[in-house]
C-alpha positions as CSV (number, residue, x, y, z in Angstrom):
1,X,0.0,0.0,0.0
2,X,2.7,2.5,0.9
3,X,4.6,2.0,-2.8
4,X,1.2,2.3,-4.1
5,X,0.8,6.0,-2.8
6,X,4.6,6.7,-3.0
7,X,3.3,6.5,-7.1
8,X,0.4,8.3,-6.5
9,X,1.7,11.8,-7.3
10,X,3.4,10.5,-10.8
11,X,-0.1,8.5,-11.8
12,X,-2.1,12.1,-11.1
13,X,0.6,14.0,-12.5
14,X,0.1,12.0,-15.9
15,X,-3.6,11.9,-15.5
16,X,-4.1,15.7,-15.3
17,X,-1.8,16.8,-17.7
18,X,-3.3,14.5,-20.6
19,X,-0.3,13.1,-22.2
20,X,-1.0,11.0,-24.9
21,X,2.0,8.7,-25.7
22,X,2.1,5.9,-28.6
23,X,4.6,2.8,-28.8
24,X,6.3,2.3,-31.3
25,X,5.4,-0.2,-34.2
26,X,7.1,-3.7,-33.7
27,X,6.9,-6.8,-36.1
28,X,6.6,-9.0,-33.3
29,X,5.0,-8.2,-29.3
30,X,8.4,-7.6,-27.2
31,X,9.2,-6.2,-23.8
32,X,11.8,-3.1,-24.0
33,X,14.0,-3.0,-21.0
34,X,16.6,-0.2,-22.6
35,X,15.8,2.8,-20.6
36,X,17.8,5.3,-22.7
37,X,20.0,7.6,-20.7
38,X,19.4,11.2,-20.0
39,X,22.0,13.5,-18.2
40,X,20.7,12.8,-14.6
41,X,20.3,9.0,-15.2
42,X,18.2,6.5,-17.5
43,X,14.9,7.3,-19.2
44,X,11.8,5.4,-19.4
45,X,11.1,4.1,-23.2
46,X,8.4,4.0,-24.7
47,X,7.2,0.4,-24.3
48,X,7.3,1.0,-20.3
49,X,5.7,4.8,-20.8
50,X,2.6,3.2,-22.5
51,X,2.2,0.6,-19.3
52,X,2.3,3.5,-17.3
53,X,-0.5,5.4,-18.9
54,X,-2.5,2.4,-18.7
55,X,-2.3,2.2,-15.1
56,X,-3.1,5.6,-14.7
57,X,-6.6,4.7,-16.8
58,X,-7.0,1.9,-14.2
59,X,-6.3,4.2,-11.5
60,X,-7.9,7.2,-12.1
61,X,-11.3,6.6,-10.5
62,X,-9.5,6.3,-7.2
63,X,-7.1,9.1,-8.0
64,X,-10.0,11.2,-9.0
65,X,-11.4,11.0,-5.2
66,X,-8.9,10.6,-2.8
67,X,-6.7,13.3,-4.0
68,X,-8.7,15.7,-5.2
69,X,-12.1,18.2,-4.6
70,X,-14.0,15.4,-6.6
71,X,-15.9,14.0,-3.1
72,X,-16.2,16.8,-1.2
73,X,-18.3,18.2,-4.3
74,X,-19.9,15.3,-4.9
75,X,-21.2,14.8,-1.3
76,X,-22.7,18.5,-1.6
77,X,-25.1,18.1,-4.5
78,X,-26.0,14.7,-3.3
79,X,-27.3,16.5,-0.3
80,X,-28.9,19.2,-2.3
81,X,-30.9,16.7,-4.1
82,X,-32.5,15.0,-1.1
83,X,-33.2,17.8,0.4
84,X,-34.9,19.2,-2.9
85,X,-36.9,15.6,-3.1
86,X,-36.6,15.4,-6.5
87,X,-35.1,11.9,-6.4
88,X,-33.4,11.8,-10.0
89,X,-33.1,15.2,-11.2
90,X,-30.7,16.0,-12.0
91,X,-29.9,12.7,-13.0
92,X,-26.4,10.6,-11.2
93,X,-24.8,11.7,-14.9
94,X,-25.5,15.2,-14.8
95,X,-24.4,15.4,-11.2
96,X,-21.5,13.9,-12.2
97,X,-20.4,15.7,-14.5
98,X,-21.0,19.1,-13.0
99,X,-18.6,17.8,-10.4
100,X,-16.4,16.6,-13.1
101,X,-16.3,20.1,-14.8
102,X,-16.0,22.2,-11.4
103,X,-13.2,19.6,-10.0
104,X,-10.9,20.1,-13.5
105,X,-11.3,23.9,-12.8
106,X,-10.5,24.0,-9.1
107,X,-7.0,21.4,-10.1
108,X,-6.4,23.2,-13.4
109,X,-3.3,25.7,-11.5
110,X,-2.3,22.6,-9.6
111,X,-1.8,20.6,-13.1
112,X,-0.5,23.4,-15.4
113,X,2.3,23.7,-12.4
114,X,3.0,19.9,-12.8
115,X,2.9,20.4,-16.6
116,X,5.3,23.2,-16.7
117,X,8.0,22.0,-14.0
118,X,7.6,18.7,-14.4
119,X,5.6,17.0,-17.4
120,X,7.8,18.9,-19.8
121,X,11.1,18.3,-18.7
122,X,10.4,14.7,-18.3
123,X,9.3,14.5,-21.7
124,X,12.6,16.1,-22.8
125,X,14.3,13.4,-20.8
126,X,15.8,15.9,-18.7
127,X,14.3,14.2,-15.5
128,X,14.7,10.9,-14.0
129,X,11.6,8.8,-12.9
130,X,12.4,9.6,-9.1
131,X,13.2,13.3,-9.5
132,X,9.9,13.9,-11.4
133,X,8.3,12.1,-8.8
134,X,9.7,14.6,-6.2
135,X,8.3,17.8,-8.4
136,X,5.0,16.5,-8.7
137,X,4.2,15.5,-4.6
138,X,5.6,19.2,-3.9
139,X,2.3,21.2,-5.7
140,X,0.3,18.6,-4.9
141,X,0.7,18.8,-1.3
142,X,0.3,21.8,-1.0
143,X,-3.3,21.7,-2.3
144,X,-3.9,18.8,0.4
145,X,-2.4,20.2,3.2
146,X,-4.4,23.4,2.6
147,X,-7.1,21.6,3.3
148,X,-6.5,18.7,5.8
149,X,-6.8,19.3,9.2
150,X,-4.1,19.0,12.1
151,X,-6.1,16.6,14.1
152,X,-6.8,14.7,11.2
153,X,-2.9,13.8,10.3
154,X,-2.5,13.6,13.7
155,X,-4.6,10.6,13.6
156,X,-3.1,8.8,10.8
157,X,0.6,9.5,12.4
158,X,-0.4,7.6,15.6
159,X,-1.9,5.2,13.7
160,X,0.8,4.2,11.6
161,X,3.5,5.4,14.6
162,X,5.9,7.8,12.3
163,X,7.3,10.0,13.8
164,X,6.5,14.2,13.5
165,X,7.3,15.6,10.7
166,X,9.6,18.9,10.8
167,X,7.5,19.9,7.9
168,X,4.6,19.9,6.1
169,X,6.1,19.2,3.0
170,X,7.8,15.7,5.2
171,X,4.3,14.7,5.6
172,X,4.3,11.0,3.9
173,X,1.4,10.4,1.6
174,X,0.3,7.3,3.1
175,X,-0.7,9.4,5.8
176,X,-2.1,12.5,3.8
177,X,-4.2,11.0,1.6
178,X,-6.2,9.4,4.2
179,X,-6.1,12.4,6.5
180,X,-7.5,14.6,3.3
181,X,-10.1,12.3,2.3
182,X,-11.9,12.4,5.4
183,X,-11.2,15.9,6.0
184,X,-13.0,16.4,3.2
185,X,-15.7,14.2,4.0
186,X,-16.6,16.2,7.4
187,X,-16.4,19.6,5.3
188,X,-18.8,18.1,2.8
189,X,-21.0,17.4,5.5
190,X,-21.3,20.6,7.5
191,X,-22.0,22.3,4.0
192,X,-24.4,19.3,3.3
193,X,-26.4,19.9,6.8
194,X,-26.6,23.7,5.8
195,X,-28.0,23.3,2.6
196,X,-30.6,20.5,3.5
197,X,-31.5,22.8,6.3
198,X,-33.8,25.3,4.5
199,X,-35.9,22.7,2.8
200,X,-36.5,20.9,5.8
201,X,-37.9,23.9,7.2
202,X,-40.1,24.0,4.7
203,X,-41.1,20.3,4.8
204,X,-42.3,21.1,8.1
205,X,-44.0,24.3,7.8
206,X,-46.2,22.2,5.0
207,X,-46.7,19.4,7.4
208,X,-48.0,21.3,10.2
209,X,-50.0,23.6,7.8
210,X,-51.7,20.2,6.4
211,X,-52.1,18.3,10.1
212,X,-53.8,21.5,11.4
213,X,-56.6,21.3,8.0
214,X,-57.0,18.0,9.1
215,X,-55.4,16.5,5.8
216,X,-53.3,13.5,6.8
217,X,-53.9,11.3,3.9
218,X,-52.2,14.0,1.5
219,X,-47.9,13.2,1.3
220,X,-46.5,16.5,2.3
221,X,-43.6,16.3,0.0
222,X,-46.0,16.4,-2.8
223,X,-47.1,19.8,-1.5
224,X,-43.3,20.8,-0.7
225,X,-41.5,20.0,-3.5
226,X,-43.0,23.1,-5.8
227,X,-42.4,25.5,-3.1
228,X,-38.9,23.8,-2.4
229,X,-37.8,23.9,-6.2
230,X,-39.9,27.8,-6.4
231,X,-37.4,28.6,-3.1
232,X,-34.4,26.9,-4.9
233,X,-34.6,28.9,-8.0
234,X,-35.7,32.3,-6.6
235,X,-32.5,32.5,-4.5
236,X,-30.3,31.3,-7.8
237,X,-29.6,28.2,-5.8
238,X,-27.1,26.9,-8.4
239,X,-24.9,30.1,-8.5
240,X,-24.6,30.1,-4.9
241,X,-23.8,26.5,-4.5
242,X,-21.2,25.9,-6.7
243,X,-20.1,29.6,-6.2
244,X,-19.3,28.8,-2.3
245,X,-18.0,25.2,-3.6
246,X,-14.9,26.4,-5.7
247,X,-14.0,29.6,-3.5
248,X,-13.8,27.2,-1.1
249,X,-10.7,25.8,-2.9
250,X,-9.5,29.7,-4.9
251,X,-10.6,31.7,-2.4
């Protein structure tokens, strides 16, 4: 597990920046072990760079939410929906993909500074494997630390009984992925609880109006949901929502 997210930053570093490599055309299926060389060391060919990319595709799912604001967004509108009531609208794709859309623009700085300092020297071969490796965990980090609490890393020290960094950037990932995922899961939830908040009110302001008519056969969510989706839309509920969502990564 701990090699697994020592290669965690090169995988996402790959991922984000969209590199697109080919192999090159052999008469017969072979297995390239020549490296090259570089000026710092050996370089990976292209045989081994296409296995790489492939893992990334295999990988990306899990990269996608443990490193990134992917759950913490997703959470969020999965709230917003139940407390709406609308069930499936919008729909598990659309949901997706608005979180899709607003994670790649809260990451975009953090992958054009992977792109820039490390992607393209490694693709001039001016980088080893290792060094690249280094580059990439140093931005991305940063963006975890900034939001991972103390108490949370804390945790995951004891837990795996390392001993206190001098640093933050001596954190190990083993320990920051976990600590950022579940950071991010309590955030999510706060915001969750505050946005589910105003429609429950209103579920039970309809409930209470119908009990005291003396209609308790009638489902109040079928009374609540217009006025929930007229209070939703009158307030521009998806400007303010996604609006607090990515300032609460740029702001």
């Amino acid at each position: 597990m701990k090699r697994l997210l020592r290669f965690l930053p090169m995988i996402l570093m790959l991922l984000m920046a969209g590199v697109s490599l080919h192999a090159q055309q052999a008469a017969l299926p072979s297995v390239t072990v020549d490296f090259g060389k570089t000026p710092q060391g050996p370089a990976l060919s292209s045989t081994l760079q296409v296995v790489l990319v492939l893992t990334v595709l295999t990988l990306a799912p899990t990269i996608l939410m443990t490193t990134t604001c992917f759950t913490r967004m997703l959470v969020v509108l999965h709230f917003l929906r139940q407390g709406l009531g609308t069930q499936t609208a919008p729909s598990n794709q659309v949901l997706l993909s608005l979180t899709l859309v607003m994670t790649f623009f809260v990451m975009a700085p953090v992958g054009r500074e992977i792109n820039q300092t490390v992607l393209q020297p490694l693709n001039r071969n001016e980088l080893t494997v290792d060094q690249a490796m280094e580059r990439t965990a140093a931005p991305l980090k940063v963006f975890m630390l900034r939001h991972t609490r103390k108490k949370d890393i804390s945790l995951f020290l004891k837990i795996a009984k390392a001993p206190a960094p001098q640093t933050k950037a001596d954190v190990p990932m083993e320990v920051l992925v976990p600590a950022f995922l579940i950071s991010e899961l309590k955030t999510a939830f706060e915001i969750g609880f505050m946005v589910f908040l105003p429609f429950l009110i209103v579920d039970m302001v309809v409930a209470s109006i119908l009990l005291s008519m003396g209609m308790m056969m009638l489902p109040p969510v079928v009374i609540s949901l217009p006025f929930k989706v007229l209070l939703f839309v009158l307030v521009d509920g998806w400007y303010l929502i996604v609006g607090s969502l990515v300032r609460g990564y740029t702001g």
